[in-house]
FIRODREN-699572 format. One line per 8 residues: their letters; for each residue x, y, z of C-alpha. Coordinates in Angstrom, 2 decimals, decimal comma, padded with zeros to 5 digits. Each point is the difference from the previous one (the first is absolute). Example, Ala and Ser with C-alpha at 12.3 -4.5 7.8 and 13.67 -1.06 7.14 Angstrom:
% FIRODREN-699572
as = 012,30 -004,50 007,80 ~ 001,37 003,44 -000,66
% end
This chain:
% FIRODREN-699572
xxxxxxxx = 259,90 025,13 010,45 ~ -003,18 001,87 -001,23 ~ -002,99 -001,71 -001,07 ~ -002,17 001,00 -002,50 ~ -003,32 001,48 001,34 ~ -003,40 -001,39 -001,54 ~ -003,30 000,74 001,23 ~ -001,27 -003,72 001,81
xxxxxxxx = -003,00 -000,23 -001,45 ~ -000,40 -001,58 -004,27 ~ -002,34 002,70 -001,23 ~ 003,36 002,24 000,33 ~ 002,41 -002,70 -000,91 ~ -002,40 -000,80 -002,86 ~ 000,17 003,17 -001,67 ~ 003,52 -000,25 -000,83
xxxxxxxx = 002,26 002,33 001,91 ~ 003,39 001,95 -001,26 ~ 002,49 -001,31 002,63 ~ 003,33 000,81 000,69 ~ 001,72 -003,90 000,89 ~ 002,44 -000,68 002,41 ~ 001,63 -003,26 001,32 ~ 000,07 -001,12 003,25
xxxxxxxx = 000,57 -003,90 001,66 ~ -000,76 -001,95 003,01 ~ 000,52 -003,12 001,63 ~ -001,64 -003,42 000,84 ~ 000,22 -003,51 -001,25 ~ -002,13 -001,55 -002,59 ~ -002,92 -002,29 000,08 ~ -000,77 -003,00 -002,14
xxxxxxxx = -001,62 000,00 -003,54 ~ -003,71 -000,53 -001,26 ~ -000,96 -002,83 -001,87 ~ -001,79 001,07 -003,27 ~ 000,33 002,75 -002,18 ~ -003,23 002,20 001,35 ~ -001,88 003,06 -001,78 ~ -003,97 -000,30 000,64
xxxxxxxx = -001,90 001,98 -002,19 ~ -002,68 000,40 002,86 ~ 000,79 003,91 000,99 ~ -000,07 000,84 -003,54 ~ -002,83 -002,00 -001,03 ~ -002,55 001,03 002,53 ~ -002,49 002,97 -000,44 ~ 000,89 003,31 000,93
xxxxxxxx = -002,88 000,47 002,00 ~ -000,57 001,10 003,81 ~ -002,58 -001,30 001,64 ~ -002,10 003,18 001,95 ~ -001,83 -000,79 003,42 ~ -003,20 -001,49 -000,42 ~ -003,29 001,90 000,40 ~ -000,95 003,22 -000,65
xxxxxxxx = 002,62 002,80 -000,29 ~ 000,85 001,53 003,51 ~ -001,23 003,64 000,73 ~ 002,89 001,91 001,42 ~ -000,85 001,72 003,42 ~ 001,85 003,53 -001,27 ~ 001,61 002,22 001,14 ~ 003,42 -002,43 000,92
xxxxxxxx = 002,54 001,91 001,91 ~ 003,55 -001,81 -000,39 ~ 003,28 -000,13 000,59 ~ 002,48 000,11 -003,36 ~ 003,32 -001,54 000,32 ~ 001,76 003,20 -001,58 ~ -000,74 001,77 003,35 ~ -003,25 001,83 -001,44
xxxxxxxx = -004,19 -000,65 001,87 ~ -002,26 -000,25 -002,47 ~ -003,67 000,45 -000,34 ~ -001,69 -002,05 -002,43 ~ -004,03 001,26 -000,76 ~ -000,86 -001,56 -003,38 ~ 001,04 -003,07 -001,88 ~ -001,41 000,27 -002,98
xxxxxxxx = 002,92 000,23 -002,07 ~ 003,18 -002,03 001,56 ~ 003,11 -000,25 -001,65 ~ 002,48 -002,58 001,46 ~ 003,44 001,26 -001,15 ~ 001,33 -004,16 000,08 ~ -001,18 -002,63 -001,36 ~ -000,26 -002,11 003,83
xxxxxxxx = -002,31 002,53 000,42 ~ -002,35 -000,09 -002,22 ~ 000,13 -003,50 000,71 ~ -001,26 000,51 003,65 ~ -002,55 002,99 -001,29 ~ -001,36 -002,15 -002,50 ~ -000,34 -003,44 002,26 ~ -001,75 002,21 002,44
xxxxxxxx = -002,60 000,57 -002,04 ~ 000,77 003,56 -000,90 ~ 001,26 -000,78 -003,96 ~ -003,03 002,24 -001,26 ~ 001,35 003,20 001,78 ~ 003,96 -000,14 -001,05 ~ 000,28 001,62 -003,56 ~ 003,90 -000,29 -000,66
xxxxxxxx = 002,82 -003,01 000,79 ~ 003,55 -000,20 000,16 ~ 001,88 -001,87 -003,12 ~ 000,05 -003,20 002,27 ~ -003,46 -000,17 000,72 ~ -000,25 -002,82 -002,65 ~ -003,25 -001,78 001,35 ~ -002,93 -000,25 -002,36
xxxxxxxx = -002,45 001,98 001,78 ~ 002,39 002,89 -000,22 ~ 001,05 -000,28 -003,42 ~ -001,98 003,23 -001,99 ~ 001,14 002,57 002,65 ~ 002,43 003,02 -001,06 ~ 003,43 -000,84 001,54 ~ 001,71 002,82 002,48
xxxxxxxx = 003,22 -001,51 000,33 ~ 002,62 -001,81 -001,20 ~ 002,74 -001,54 002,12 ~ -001,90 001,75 003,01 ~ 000,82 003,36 -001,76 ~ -003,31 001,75 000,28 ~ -001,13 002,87 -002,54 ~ -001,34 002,11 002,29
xxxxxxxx = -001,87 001,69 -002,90 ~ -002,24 -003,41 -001,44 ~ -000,72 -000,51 004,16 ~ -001,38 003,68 000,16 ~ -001,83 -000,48 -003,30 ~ -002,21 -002,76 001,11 ~ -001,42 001,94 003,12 ~ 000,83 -002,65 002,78
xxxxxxxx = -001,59 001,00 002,96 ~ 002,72 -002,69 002,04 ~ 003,37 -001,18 -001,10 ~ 002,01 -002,81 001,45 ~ 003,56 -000,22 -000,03 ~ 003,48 -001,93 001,16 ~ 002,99 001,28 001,64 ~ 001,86 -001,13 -003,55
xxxxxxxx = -002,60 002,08 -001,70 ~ 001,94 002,81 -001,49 ~ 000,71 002,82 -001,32 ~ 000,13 001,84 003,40 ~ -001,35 003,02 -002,22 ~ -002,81 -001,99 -001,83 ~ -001,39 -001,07 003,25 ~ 000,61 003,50 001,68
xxxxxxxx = -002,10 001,62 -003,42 ~ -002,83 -002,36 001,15 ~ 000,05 000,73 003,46 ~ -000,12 003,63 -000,50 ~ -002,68 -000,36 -002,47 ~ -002,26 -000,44 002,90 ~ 000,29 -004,13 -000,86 ~ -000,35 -001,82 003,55
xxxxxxxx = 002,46 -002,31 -000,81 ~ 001,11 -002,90 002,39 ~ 003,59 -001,64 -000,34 ~ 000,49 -003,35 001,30 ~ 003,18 -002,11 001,09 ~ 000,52 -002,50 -002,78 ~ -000,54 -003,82 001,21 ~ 002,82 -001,73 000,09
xxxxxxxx = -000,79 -003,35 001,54 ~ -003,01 -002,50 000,88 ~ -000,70 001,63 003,15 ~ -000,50 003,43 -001,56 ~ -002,88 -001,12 -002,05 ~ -002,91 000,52 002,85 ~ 001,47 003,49 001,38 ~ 000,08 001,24 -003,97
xxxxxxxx = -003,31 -001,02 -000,79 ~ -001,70 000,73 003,56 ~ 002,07 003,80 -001,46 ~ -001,96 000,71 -002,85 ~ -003,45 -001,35 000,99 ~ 000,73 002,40 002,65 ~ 001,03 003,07 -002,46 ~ -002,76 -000,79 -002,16
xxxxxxxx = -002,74 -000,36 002,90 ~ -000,94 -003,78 -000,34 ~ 001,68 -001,29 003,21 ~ -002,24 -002,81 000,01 ~ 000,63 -000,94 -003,05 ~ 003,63 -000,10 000,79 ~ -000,79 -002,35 002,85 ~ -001,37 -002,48 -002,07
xxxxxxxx = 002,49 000,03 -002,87 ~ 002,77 -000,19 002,84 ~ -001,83 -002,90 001,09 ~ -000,52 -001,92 -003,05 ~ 003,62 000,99 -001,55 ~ 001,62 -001,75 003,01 ~ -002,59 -002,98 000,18 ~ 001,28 -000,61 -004,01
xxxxxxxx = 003,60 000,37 001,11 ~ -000,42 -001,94 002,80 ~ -001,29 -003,16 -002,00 ~ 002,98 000,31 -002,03 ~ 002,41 000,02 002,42 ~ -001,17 -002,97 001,49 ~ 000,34 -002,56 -003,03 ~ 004,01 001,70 -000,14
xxxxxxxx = 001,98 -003,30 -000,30 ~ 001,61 -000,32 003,92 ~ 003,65 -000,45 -000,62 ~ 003,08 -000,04 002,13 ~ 002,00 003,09 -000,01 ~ 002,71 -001,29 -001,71 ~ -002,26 -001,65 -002,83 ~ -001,51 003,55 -000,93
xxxxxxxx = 000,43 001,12 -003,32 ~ 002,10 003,07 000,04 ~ -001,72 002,55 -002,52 ~ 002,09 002,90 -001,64 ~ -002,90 002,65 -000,97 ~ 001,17 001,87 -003,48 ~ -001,11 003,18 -001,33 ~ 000,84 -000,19 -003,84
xxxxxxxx = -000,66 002,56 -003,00 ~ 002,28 -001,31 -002,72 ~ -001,04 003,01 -001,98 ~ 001,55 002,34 002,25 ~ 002,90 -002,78 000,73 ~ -001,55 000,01 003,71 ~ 001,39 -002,70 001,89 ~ -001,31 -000,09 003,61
xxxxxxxx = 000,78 -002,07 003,32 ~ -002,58 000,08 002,65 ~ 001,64 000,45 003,42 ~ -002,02 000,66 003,46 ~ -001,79 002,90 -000,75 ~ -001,12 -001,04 -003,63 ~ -003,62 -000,74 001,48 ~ 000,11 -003,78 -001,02
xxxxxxxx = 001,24 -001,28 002,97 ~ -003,04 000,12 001,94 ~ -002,12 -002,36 -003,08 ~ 003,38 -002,29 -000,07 ~ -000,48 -000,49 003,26 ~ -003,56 -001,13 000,55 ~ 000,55 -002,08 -002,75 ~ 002,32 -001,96 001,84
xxxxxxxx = 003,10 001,46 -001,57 ~ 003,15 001,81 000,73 ~ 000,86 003,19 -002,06 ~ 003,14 -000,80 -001,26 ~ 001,29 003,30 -000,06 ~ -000,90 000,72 003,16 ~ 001,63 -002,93 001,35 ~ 003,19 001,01 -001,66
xxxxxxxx = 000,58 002,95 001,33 ~ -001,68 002,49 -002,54 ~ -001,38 002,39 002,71 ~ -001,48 002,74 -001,67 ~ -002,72 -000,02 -003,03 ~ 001,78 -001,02 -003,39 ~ 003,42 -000,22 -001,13 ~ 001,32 -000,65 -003,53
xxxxxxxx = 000,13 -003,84 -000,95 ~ 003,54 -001,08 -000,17 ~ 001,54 -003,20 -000,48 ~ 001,33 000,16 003,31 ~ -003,50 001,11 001,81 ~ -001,61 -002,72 -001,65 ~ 002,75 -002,76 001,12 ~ -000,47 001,67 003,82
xxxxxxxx = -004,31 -000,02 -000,12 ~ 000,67 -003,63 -001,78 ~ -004,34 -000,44 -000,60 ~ -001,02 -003,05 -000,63 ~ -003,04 001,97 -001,89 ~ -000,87 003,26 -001,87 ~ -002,40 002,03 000,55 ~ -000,97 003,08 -002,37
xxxxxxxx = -002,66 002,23 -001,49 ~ -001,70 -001,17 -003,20 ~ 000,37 002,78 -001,91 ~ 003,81 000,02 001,40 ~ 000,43 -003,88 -001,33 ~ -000,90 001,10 -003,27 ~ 001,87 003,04 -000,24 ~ 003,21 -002,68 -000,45
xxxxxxxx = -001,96 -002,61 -002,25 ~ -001,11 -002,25 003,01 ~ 002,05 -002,78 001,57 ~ 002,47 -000,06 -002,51 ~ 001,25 003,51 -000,16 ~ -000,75 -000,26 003,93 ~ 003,02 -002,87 000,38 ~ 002,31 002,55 -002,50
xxxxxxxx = -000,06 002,70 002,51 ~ 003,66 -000,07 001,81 ~ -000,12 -002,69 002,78 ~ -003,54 -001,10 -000,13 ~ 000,92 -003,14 -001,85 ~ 002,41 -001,23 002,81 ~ -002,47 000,48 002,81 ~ -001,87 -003,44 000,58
xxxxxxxx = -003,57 002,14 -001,28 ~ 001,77 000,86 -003,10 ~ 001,54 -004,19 -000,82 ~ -003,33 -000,96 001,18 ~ -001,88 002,91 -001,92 ~ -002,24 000,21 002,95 ~ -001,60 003,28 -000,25 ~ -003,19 001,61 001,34
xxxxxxxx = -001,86 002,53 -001,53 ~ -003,09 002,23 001,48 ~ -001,51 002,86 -001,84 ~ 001,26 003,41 000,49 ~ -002,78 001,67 000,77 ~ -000,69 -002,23 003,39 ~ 003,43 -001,30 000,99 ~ 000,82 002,30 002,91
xxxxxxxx = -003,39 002,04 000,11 ~ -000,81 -001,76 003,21 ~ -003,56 000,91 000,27 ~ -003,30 -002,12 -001,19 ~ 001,72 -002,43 -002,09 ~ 002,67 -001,23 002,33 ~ -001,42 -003,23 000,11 ~ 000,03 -000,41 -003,59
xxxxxxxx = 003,52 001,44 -000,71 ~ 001,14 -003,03 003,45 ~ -001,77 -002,55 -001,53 ~ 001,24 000,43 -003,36 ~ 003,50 000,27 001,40 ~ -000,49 -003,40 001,61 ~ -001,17 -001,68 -002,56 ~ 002,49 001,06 -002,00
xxxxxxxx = 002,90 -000,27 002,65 ~ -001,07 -004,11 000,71 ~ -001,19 -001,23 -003,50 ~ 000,77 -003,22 -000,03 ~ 001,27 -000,58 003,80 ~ -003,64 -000,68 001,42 ~ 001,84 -002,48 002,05 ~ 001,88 002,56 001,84
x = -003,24 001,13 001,92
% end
């Protein structure tokens, strides 16, 4: 059956999509249960900070001549004014050093530093017109970064504008960032940050409790908006997998068949991905009045997560951005995913 297509990265998913939901199961066997009832605060609780590279701000060696994933070469001769059409990206612009030259974000660009600039687009639908406005003398883009006309108004404004492939798992994180320190001239720069990102992510990794395969805890990523009556299941292609993974997980829907992004949560897909834990967006897990309108949705309650109410929750804004905060959005998934079961390790 169809799936229903998402972009895989939580600045889209955060913004709250109109979807059109359709069903579709799998098959595998379930795992065992958790042990407590789990919801750390920690994602939610933390500053909404990014941390730039240290030192002095890098000077970009201009002009950049690069290659845009939409097919186009593009010449990049000032930097001045950058506006990063996501909000992983003006994540990566901003820990480069380079937060003093971007003059607009994306809706999902919820960090602290970024907080005062005028917002260009909502849901990754770009107003061509408020990008024009602000003079940008670079813009940065997704694939998923749409209208096809908005970005086709910039482009023929004159606008060097360089579209990227969105990340999608751990092992996209150097390539993307290594991509825009390249667009925006600062190659070394991108080096370093490449460097350090995986250092972080590596030191995470390694404290990952080492379990037998068959003691993982399967993990069913959801994608709620109880506004909207948005009720998601995360299948291969939601983006998650990759973070379940290092964490020492199995993705649950994954495992049960789900091959595609998201499906609609049914009693029946939920019984098939069988987690033994939760996890979901912040914002999403508030949308349906936290764990306990979490355990009313259809199914949830019968899963082993939803008896155990073992749920994990990571702030929108950094979930699935995987760029400079990887290692904070795997640690806090850890934590959260073994409270309580140090002993496992």
């Amino acid at each position: 059956m169809d799936s229903v297509r998402i972009p895989v990265r939580a600045g889209a998913l955060a913004a709250g999509l109109a979807l059109a939901l359709t069903a579709c199961g799998g098959s595998a066997e379930g795992g065992g249960s958790g042990q407590k009832p789990q919801a750390a605060p920690a994602a939610e609780e933390r500053t909404d900070r990014i941390e730039p590279l240290t030192g002095p701000a890098p000077e970009p060696k201009l002009p950049a001549r690069v290659a845009s994933a939409d097919g186009h070469t593009v010449t990049v001769e000032d930097t001045s004014r950058v506006v990063p059409l996501t909000g992983s990206l003006n994540e990566i612009v901003f820990t480069l050093g380079l937060g003093e030259q971007v003059v607009a974000r994306d809706i999902t660009a919820t960090f602290e530093q970024a907080a005062d600039l005028p917002v260009v687009t909502r849901a990754h639908d770009v107003s061509a017109e408020s990008v024009l406005s602000l003079k940008p003398t670079v813009v940065l883009a997704d694939t998923t970064t749409g209208p096809a006309e908005a970005i086709s108004q910039i482009r023929d404004a004159g606008i060097p504008l360089v579209v990227l492939d969105p990340p999608k798992e751990l092992d996209d994180i150097g390539p993307r960032i290594e991509a825009v320190a390249g667009a925006l001239g600062v190659a070394g720069a991108g080096k370093a940050l490449v460097e350090r990102t995986e250092q972080r992510i590596g030191k995470v990794r390694a404290d990952v409790p080492d379990l037998p395969a068959a003691d993982r805890p399967r993990v069913a990523f959801l994608y709620l908006r109880g506004s909207a009556s948005v009720y998601l299941l995360g299948g291969r292609e939601s983006g998650a997998g990759s973070l379940l993974e290092a964490a020492g997980a199995l993705d649950a829907g994954k495992e049960s068949g789900l091959r595609k992004d998201f499906t609609a949560i049914t009693s029946e897909a939920l019984a098939e991905a069988a987690p033994d834990a939760i996890l979901v967006m912040a914002k999403g897990l508030k949308s349906v009045d936290g764990i306990d309108g979490l355990v009313k949705i259809p199914g949830v309650a019968e899963t082993p997560a939803g008896m155990d109410r073992r749920v994990v929750s990571i702030d929108d804004g950094v979930l699935l951005n995987y760029g400079p905060r990887t290692d904070q959005v795997l640690a806090d998934l850890v934590d959260q995913l073994y409270a309580g079961q140090d002993d496992a390790k």
